[in-house]
N, C-alpha and C positions, 0 to 999 in steps of 0.2 A: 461925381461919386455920390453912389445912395449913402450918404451918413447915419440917416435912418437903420437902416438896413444894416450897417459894422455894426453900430451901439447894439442892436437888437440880437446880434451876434457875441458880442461881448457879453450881455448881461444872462444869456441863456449859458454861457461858460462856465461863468460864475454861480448860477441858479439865483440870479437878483431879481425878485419877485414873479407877479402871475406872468404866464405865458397868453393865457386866455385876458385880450384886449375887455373887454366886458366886466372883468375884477377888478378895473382902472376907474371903474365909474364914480362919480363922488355923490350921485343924485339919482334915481329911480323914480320916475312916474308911472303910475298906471294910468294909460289911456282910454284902455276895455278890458274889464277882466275876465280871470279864466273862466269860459262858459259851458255847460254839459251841452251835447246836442244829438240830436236824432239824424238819421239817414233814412231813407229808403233804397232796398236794394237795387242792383242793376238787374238790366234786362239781357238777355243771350239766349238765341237758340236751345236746344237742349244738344246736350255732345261740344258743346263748345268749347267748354274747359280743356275737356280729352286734347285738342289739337295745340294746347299750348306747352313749346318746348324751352324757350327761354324767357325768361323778362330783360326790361330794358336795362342794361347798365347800371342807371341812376335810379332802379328801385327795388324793391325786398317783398318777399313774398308775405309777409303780416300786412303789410300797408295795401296790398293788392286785393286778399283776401277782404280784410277788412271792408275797402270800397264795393266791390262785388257782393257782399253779403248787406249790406246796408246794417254795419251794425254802430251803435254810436259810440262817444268817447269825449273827450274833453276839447273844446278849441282854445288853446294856449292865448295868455293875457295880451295883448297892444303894449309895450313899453318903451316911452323915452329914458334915456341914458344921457347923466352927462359928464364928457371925460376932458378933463383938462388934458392940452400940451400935446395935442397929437399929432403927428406928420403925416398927412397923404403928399405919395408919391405913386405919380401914374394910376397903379390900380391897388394899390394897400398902402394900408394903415399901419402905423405904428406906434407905439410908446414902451418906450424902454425897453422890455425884453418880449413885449407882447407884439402880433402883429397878424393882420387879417384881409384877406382880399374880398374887395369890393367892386373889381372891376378888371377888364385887360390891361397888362403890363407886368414888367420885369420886375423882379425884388431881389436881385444880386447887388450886392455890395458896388461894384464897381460900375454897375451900369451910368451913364452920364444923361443929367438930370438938367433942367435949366436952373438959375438962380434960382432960393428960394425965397416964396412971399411971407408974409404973416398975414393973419386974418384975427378980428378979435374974438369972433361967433360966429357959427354953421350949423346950418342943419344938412346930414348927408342923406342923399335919395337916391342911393344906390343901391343895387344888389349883384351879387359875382354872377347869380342866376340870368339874370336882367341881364347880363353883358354880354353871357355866355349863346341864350337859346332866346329865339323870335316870342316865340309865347310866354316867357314868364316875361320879359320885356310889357308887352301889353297885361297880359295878369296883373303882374307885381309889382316895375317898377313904377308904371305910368299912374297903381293907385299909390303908390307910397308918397308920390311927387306932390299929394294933396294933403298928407297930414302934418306939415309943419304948420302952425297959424300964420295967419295972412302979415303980409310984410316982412315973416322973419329969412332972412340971405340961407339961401339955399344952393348945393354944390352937387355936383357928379360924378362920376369915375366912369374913364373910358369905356367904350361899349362897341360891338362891332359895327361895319355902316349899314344898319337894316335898309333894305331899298325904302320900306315905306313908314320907317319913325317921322319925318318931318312932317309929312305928310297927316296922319295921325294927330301927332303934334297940336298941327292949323285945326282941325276938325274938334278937337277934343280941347284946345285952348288951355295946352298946356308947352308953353317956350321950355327951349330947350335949359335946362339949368347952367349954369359955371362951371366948367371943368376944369380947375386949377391945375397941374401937372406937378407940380411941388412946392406946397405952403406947409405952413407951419400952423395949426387951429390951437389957439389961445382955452377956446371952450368950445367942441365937439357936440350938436345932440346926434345919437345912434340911436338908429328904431329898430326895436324888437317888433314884424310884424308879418310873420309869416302865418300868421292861423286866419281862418277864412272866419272870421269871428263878425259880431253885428257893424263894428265898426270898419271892416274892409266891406262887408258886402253896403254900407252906409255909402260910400263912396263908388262901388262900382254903380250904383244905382245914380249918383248922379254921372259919373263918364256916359252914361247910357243916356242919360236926356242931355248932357250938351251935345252929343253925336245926332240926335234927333231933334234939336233945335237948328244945327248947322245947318241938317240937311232938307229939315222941313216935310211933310207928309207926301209920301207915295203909296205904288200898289204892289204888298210882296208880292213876292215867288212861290207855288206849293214847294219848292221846298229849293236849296242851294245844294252841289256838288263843288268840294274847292280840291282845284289839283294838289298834289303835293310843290311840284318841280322839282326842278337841281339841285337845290342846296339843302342844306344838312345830310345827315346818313343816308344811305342808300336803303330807300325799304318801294322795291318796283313792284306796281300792282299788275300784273300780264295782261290782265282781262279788264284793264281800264276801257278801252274803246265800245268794248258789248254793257258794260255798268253805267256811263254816259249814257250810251243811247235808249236804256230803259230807263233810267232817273229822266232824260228830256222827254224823252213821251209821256213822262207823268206831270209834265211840266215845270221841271225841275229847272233851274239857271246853273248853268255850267260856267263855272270860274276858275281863271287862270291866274292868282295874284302875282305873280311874275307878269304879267305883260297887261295890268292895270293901275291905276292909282287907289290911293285908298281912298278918295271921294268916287270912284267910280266903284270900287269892291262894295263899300258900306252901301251906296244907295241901291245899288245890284241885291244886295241880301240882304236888308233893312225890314225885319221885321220878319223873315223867313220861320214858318214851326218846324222848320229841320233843320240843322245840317248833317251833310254824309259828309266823310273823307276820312282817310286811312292816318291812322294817328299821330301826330306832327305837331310842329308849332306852328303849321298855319294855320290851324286850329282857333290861334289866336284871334285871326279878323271875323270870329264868326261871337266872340263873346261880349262886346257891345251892338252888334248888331241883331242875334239872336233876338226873335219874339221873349215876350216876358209868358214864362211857361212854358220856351220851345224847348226842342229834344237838341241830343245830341245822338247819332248814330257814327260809332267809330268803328274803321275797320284796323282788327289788329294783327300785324306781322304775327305766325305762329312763334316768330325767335325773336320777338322784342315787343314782348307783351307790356302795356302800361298805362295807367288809368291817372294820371293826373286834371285831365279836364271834368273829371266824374266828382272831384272833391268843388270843382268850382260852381258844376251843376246842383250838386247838394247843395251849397250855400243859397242859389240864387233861385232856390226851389223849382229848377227844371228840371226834366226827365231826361234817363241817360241809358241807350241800348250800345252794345256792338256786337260785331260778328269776327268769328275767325279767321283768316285766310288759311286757305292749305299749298302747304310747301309744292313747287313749281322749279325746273332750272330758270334761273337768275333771277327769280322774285317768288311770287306770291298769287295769286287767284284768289279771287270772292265765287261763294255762289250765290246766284244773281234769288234764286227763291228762299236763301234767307235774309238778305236784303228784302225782298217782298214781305216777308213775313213782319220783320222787326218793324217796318216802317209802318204795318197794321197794327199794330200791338203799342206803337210809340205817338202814333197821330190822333 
């Protein structure tokens, strides 16, 4: 039984204190604080806008705008938290009547749990993002996996089986952390560290030279195409076979990360000043690999419009174009001369 999970049920009956795990804290560090910062806007065709019908799900038309217009704004503080007395089981946290996911897994009451451990101090380097989608996975959690100080016991929360985390992993020389299933943490640190602020693009900038020390000097690509494949949502491009074959006459590398490793992806793209692909989390294998001041060229579904690797390019002061697809039965089509265009405008 989650016992966690009754108490946390009982104490929200009651209204016995905060709901929000974060009000539990007894210690707040700032690690980076909050900083003002500049953009520069995206790059699109002209009419591009016009063709866009929905956005993704997981975004809102202020945050969209916003990164399209390059306007700036605040990147929110780095902070460590530290909360006595907290329970991870599976994939959330609890304490008392507070309780927060961190990762995959049940939080029903009666779900059956292994015994539970104690610990006396943790640092968690999770995120529900990380667990959930391939690219915040590489984004987010694999920087977050560096800002605890050296030495200190660090933990996890389940996450789905990316084909190519281990992988990554070896390359980037970062082991996999402890995944406890159900302990008891005596003192919790939780990090606030979702803004692309000096001290995350601090550490993307080192994941990027151990990925370049692993793999040691070669000869980019003019430029990398990465398939989407099968898994996650279905966003089918029609006209992928004619956009290959003009990206490879430009001498582009055509990659399938579904049917390579990720020492074979990264030294394949290493160093590339583009990537093209239709916008995804595979998106991810291209963001320690990318040249430093390479583009991104993202082709977006007209009904699942979303600009999340444009906030990563701001940070890492790269350049950031897409284009629109136009609606098709059961996908999507590019046209292949604004591809041409954007990738003169982006090189």
């Amino acid at each position: 039984m989650n016992r966690a999970s009754l108490l946390r049920l009982a104490h929200r009956a009651l209204r016995l204190g905060p709901a929000d795990l974060e009000r539990h804290a007894t210690a707040r560090r700032v690690l980076c604080p909050a900083v003002p910062y500049r953009a520069q806007p995206a790059l699109y065709p002209a009419g591009a806008l016009e063709r866009i019908t929905a956005l993704s799900p997981w975004r809102d038309r202020d945050t969209e705008w916003a990164l399209i217009e390059g306007r700036g704004g605040e990147h929110a503080a780095t902070e460590a938290l530290e909360i006595p007395d907290v329970v991870l089981a599976t994939g959330w946290l609890y304490r008392k009547g507070a309780r927060a996911r961190v990762g995959l897994g049940d939080s029903r009451p009666g779900q059956r749990l292994p015994p539970r451990r104690e610990l006396p101090d943790a640092h968690l380097v999770a995120t529900w993002t990380g667990a959930d989608f391939f690219g915040n996975f590489m984004q987010d959690s694999l920087a977050l996996e560096m800002l605890p100080p050296e030495g200190a016991p660090r933990i996890g929360a389940p996450v789905k089986p990316y084909q190519h985390a281990p992988g990554y992993r070896a390359l980037l020389d970062l082991p996999q952390p402890e995944m406890p299933q159900h302990v008891l943490i005596r003192r919790l640190t939780l990090y606030r560290d979702f803004a692309q602020n000096a001290l995350k693009v601090e550490r993307y900038r080192r994941l990027r030279a151990r990925l370049r020390a692993a793999l040691g000097p070669g000869q980019p690509p003019a430029g990398i195409f990465l398939r989407r494949g099968g898994t996650g949502s279905e966003r089918l491009l029609t006209n992928e076979a004619a956009l290959t074959a003009y990206l490879a006459g430009l001498g582009f590398d055509i990659l399938d990360p579904e049917a390579l490793t990720p020492a074979e992806i990264a030294r394949r793209a290493l160093d590339a000043p583009v990537v093209v692909a239709v916008e995804g989390s595979h998106l991810g294998h291209a963001i320690y690999t990318l040249a430093e001041a390479g583009a991104f060229l993202v082709i977006q579904p007209p009904d699942r419009f979303a600009m999340p690797y444009k906030e990563f390019a701001d940070c890492m002061e790269m350049r950031f174009g897409f284009v629109l697809g136009r609606a098709e039965p059961g996908g999507f089509a590019v046209d292949l001369d604004d591809i041409a265009q954007m990738l003169d405008r982006l090189l």
